[in-house]
C-alpha positions as CSV (number, residue, x, y, z in Angstrom):
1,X,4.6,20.7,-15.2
2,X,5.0,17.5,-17.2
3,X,2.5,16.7,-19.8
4,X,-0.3,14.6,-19.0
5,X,-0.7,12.4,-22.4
6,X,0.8,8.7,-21.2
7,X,-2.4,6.7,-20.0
8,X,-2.0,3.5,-18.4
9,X,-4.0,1.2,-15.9
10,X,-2.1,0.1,-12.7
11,X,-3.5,-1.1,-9.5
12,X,-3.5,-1.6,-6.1
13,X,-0.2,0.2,-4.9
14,X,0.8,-0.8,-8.5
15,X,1.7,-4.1,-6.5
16,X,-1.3,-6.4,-7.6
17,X,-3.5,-7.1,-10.8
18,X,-6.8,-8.0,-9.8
19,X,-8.8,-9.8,-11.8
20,X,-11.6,-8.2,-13.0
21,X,-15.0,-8.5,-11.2
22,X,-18.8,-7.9,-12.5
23,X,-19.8,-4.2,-12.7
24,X,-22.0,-3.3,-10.0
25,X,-23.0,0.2,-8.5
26,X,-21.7,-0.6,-5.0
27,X,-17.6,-0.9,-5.1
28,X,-14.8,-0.6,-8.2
29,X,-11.5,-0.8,-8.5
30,X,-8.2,-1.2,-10.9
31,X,-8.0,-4.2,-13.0
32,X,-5.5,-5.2,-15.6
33,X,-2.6,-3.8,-14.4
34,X,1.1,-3.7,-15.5
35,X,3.5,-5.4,-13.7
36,X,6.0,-2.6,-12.2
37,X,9.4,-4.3,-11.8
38,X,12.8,-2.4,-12.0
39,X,14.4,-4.9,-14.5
40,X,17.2,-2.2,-14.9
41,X,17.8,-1.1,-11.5
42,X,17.7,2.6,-12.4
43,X,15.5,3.3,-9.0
44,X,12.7,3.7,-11.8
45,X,9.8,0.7,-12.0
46,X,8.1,0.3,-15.5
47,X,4.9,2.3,-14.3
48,X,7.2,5.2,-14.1
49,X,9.3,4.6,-16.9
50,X,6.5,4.6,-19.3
51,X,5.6,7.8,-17.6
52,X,9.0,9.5,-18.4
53,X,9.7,7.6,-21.6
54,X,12.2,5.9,-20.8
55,X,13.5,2.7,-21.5
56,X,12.6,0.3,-18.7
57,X,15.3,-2.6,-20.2
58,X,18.3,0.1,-20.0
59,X,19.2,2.4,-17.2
60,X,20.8,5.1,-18.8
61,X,18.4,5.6,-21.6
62,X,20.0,8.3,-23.0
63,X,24.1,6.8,-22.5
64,X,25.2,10.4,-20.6
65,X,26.3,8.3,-18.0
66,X,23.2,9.2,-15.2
67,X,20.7,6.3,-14.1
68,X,17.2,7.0,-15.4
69,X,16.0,7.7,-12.1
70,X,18.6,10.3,-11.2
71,X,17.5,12.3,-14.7
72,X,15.5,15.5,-14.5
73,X,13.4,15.1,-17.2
74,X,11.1,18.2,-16.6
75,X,14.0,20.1,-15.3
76,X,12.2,21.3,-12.2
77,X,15.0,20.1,-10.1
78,X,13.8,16.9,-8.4
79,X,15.0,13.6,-9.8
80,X,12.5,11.6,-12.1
81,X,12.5,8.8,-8.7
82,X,11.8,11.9,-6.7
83,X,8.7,12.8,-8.5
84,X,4.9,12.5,-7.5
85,X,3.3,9.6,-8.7
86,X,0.5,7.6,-9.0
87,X,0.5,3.6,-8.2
88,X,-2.9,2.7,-7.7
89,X,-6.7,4.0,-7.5
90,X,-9.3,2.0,-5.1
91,X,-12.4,2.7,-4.7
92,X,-15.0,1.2,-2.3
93,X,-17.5,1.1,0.3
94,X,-16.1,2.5,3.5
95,X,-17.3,0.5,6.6
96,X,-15.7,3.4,9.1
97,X,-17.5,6.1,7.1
98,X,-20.7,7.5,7.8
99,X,-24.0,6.2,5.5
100,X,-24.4,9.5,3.7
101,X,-20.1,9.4,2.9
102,X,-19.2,6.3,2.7
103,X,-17.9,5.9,-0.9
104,X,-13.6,6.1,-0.4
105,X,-11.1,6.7,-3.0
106,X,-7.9,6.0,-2.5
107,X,-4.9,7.2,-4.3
108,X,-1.8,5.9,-3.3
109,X,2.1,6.4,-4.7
110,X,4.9,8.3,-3.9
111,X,5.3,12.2,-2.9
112,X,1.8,13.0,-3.4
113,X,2.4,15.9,-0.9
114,X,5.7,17.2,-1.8
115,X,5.5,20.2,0.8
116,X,3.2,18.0,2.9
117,X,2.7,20.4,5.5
118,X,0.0,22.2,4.8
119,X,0.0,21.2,1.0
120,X,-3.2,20.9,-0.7
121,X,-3.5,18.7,-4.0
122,X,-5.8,19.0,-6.7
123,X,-7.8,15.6,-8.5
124,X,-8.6,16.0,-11.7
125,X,-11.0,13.6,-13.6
126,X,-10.3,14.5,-16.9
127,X,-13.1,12.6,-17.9
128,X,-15.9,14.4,-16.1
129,X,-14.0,17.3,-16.1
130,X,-14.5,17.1,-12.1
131,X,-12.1,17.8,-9.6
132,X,-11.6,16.4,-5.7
133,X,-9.4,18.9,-3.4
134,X,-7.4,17.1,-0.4
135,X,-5.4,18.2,2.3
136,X,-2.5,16.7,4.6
137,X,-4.2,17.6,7.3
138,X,-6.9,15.1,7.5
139,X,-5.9,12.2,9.2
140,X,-5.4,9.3,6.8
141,X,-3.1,11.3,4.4
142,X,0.0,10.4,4.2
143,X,2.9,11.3,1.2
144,X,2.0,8.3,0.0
145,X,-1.7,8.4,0.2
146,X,-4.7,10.5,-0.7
147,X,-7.9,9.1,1.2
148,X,-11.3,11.2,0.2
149,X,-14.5,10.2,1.3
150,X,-18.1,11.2,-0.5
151,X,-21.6,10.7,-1.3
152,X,-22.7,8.0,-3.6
153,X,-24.3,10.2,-5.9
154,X,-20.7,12.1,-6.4
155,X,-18.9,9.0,-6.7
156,X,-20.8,7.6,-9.7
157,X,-19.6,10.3,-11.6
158,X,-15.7,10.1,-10.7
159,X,-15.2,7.5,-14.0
160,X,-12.5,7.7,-16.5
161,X,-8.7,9.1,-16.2
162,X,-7.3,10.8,-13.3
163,X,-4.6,12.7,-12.2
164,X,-3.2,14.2,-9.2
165,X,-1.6,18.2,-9.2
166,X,0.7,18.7,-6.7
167,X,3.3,21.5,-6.0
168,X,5.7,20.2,-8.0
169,X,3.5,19.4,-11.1
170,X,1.3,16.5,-12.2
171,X,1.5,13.0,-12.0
172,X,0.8,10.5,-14.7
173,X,-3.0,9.5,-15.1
174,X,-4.7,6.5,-14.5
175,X,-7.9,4.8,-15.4
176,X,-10.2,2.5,-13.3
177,X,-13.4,0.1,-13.8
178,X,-16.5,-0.4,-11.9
179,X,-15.6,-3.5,-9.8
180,X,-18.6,-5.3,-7.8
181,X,-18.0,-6.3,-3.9
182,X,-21.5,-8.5,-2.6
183,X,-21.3,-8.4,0.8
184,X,-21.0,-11.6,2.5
185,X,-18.0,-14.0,3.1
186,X,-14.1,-12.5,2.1
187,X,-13.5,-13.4,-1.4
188,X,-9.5,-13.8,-2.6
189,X,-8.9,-12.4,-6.2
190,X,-4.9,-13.1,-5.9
191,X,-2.2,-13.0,-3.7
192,X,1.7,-11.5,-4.9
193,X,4.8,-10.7,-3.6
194,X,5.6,-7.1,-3.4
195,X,9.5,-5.7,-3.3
196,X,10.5,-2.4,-1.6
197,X,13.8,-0.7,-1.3
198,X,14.5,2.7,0.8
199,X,17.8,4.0,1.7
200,X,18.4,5.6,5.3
201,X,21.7,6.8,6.6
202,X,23.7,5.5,3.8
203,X,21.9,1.6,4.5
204,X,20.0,0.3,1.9
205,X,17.2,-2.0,3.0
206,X,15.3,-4.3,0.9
207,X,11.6,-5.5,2.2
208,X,9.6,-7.9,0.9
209,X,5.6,-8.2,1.5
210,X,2.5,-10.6,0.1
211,X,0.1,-8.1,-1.1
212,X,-3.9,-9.6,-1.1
213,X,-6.3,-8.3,-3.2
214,X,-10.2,-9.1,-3.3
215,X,-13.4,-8.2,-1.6
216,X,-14.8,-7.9,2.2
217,X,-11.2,-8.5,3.5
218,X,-11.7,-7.2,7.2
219,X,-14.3,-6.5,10.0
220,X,-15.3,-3.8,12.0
221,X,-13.7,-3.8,15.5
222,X,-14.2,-0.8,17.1
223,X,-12.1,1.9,15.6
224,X,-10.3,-1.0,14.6
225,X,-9.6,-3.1,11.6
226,X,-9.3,-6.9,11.8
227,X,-8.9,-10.3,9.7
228,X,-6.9,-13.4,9.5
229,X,-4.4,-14.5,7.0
230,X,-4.4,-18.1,7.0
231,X,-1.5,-19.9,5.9
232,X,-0.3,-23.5,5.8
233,X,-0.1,-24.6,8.7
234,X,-1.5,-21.4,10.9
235,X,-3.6,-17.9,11.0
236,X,-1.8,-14.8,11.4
237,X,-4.4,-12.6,13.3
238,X,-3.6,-9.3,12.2
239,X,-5.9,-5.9,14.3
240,X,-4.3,-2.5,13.1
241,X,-6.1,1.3,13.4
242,X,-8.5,1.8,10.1
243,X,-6.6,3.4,7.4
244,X,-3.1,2.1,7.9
245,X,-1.4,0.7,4.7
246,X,-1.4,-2.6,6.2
247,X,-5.2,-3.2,5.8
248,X,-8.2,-1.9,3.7
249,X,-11.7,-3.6,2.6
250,X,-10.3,-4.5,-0.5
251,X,-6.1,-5.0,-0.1
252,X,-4.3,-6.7,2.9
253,X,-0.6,-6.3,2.9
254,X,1.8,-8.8,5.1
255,X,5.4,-9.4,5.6
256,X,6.8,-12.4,3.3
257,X,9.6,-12.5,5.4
258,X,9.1,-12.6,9.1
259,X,11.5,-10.7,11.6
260,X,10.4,-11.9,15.0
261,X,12.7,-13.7,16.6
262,X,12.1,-17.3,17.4
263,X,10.2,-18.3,20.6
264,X,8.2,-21.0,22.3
265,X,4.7,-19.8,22.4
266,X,4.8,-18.7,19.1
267,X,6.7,-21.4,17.2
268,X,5.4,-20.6,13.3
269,X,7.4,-19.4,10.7
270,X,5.8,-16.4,9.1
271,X,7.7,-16.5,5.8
272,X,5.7,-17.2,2.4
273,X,7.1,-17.8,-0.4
274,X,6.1,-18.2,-4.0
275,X,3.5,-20.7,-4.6
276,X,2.3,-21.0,-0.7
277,X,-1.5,-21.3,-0.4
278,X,-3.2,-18.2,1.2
279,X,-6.6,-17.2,2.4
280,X,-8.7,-14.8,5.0
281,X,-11.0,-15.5,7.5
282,X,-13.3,-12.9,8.7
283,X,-16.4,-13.5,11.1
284,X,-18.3,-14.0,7.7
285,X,-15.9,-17.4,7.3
286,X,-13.5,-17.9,5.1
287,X,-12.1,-17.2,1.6
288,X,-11.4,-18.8,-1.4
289,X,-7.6,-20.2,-1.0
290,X,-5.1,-19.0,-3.8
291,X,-1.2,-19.2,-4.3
292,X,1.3,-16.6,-3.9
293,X,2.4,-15.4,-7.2
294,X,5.8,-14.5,-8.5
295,X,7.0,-10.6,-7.3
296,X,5.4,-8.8,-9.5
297,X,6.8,-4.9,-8.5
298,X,9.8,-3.3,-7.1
299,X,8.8,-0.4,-5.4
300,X,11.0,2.3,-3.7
301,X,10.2,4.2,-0.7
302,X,11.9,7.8,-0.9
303,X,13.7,9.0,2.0
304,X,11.1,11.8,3.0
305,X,8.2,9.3,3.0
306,X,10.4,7.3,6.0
307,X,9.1,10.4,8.3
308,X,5.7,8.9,8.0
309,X,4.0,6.3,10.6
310,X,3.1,4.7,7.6
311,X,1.4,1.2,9.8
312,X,0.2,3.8,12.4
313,X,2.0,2.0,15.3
314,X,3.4,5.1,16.8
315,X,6.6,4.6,15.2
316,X,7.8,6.7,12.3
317,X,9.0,4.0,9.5
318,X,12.5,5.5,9.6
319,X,12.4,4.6,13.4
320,X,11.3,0.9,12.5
321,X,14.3,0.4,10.2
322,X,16.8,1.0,12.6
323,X,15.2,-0.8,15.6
324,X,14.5,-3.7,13.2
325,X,10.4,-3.8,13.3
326,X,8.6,-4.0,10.2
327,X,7.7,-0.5,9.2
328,X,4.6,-1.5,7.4
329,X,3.0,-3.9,10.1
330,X,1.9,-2.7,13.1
331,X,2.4,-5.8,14.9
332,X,6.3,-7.4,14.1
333,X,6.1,-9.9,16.6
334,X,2.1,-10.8,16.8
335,X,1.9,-10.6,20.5
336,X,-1.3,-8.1,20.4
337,X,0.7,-4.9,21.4
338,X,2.0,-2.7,18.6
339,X,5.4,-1.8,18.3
340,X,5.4,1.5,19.7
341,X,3.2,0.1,22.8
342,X,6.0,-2.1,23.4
343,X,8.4,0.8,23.2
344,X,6.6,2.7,25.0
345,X,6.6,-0.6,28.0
346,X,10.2,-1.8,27.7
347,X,9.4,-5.0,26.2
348,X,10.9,-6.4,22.7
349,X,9.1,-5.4,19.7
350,X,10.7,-8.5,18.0
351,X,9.8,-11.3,20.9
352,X,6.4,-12.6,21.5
353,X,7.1,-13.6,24.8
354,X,9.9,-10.8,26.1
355,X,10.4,-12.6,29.6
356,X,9.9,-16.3,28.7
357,X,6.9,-17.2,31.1
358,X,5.1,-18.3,28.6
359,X,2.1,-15.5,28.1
360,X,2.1,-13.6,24.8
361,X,3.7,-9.5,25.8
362,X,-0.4,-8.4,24.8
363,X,-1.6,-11.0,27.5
364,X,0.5,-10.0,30.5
C-alpha cells in the first residue's frame, strides 16, 4: 500500500479549476486545482507524478531507461499509469435523489475498482476519521467513478482530506471546500479543453473535450438529464440518462472536435476551439458566457476502463472507438437517438439525417 502523505487539491476530473464560490451549507466542490498535463509524455499527468514523486519535466526520472509511467513504484506489480487514482471530488445537491439523500459525492479517476466485479472500496476522511463504503454494483459506479449518496446531516461532516482504498492499495488524497450553488439561473465558472489518450488493439486514439464547470447546469427530464451548450453561432441540445460522465449539476463535458459527418439539416460545425465563447441555457435561462481556455489536462483512459459504457448509450466505449462514435457523448450525431439506439435500428450513428429526406434519425 503506498503511503498516504502527498496532499494536493485537484478538481473536477482533474480537468477544470473552478473558481472558488461563497461558502454556503447547500453544495461544495474543488477549487484551486493544478493543472494535470503530461509535459513529458511518460503516460503520467502532474497530479500523478506528484503522487509518485516523480519528475513531471523528465520521463525517466530515474535514467534506467523505463518511462515513469511503466515504473512500479510500490512493487505491487501494476504500472504506476495502472494505479488507482483520484482526479476530482464533487459534491452537490442531487436533483434525482430522494429529499432525505440527496447530498452526492462524486469521486472520479482511474481504476477505482481494480477487481470491479464485486469489489468493494473503502473512503476514508482522514479528517473526521469517517469512512464511506461503495460497491460496483450500484448503478452509477463505474472504474472511473464512485457515486455515494447521503443525508445532509452526514455530509456536513465529510470535510478535510480523503482517500480512496481499493484492492490494490490507496490512492493519493485530496482536499475540497464548501462551494455555494443558489438555485436559480445556470451560472458558468469556466470552460477548458480537456485531452484524453487510450490505446485499443495496438491504435492509439487521442480525444479532445470542453469541460464546463459551474452551478445549476441541467434540468430534470424525467429520468433524464438535459441542457444546452450554446455556442457561436448555435445550441447543441444535449438529453443523456442521469449519472453519465457527460453531464452532472455542476460539470458538463462536450466533444471539442465533432465527428458527425456533414449533412444538410444539421449544417453547424461542432468544433470549439481555444478562446470560443460558451454558455448554457436551461429552462431557468441562460448563463453567464465565458471563453474556452487553453487544455489544461492530458488524461489517459486505461485499457480496462474501455469495457465500461462510460456515456450510458448502450455502447461499451471500446465499441465506440472502433465504430467511430464519441465514447463519452451519448449523442455523436445530435439527431435525438443515442448511439446504440441507432445500432440497435440500422441507421448511422455518425449522420443526422441517415436517408437524406430531410427529418432528423430521432424524428422519423
Amino acid at each position: 500500500m503506498r503511503p498516504p502523505s502527498r496532499v494536493f487539491l485537484v478538481g473536477l476530473l482533474a480537468v477544470l479549476p473552478l473558481l472558488a464560490l461563497r461558502v454556503s451549507a447547500h453544495a461544495w466542490c474543488v477549487g484551486g486545482a493544478p493543472p494535470a498535463l503530461d509535459e513529458d509524455n511518460d503516460g503520467l499527468n502532474d497530479i500523478q507524478e506528484r503522487f509518485f514523486g516523480t519528475d513531471p519535466n523528465n520521463a525517466d526520472t530515474d535514467g534506467n531507461g523505463v518511462l515513469d509511467g511503466d515504473e512500479d513504484n510500490d512493487h505491487d506489480g501494476i504500472p504506476n499509469k495502472d494505479e488507482p487514482t483520484i482526479f476530482s471530488l464533487e459534491g452537490f445537491v442531487d436533483p434525482f435523489a430522494v429529499r432525505s439523500r440527496n447530498v452526492a459525492l462524486v469521486i472520479e479517476g482511474t481504476n477505482l475498482f481494480p477487481n470491479f466485479v464485486g469489489s468493494i472500496n473503502r473512503i476514508n476522511f482522514v479528517q473526521t476519521r469517517q469512512l464511506v463504503w461503495s460497491s460496483a454494483r450500484r448503478r452509477l459506479n463505474k472504474r472511473v467513478r464512485l457515486y455515494l449518496r447521503m443525508p445532509w446531516t452526514r455530509a456536513q461532516k465529510l470535510v478535510g482530506k480523503l482517500a480512496v482504498e481499493t484492492a490494490v492499495g490507496q490512492t493519493n488524497l485530496l482536499s475540497f471546500e464548501r462551494m455555494n450553488c443558489p438555485g436559480g439561473a445556470p451560472q458558468v465558472m469556466a470552460a477548458a479543453i480537456v485531452n484524453m489518450k487510450t490505446r485499443l488493439k495496438g491504435v492509439t486514439y487521442h480525444l479532445s473535450y470542453v469541460a464546463i464547470g459551474g452551478c445549476n447546469l441541467i434540468d430534470r427530464e424525467g429520468k433524464r438529464a438535459r441542457t444546452r451548450v450554446r455556442l457561436a453561432d448555435h445550441d447543441v441540445l444535449l438529453r443523456v440518462p442521469y449519472g453519465g460522465i457527460q453531464m452532472l449539476p455542476t460539470r458538463i463535458m462536450i466533444p471539442a472536435r465533432g465527428t458527425a459527418k456533414p449533412d444538410p439539416i444539421y449544417p453547424y460545425s461542432d468544433n470549439i476551439n481555444v478562446g470560443d465563447p460558451i454558455a448554457i441555457v436551461t429552462d431557468d435561462g441562460p448563463s453567464n458566457t465565458v471563453t474556452v481556455e487553453p487544455p489544461i489536462a492530458d488524461l489517459r483512459i486505461p485499457a480496462d476502463d474501455l469495457t465500461e459504457d462510460h456515456d450510458q448509450d448502450g455502447l461499451t466505449s471500446d465499441v465506440e472507438l472502433q465504430i467511430g462514435t464519441d465514447p463519452l457523448a451519448y449523442d455523436t450525431d445530435h439527431d435525438k437517438l443515442s448511439d446504440g439506439q441507432e445500432i440497435e435500428r440500422g441507421t448511422d450513428p455518425l449522420d443526422p439525417d441517415t436517408n437524406g429526406d430531410g427529418l432528423l434519425d430521432g424524428d422519423e
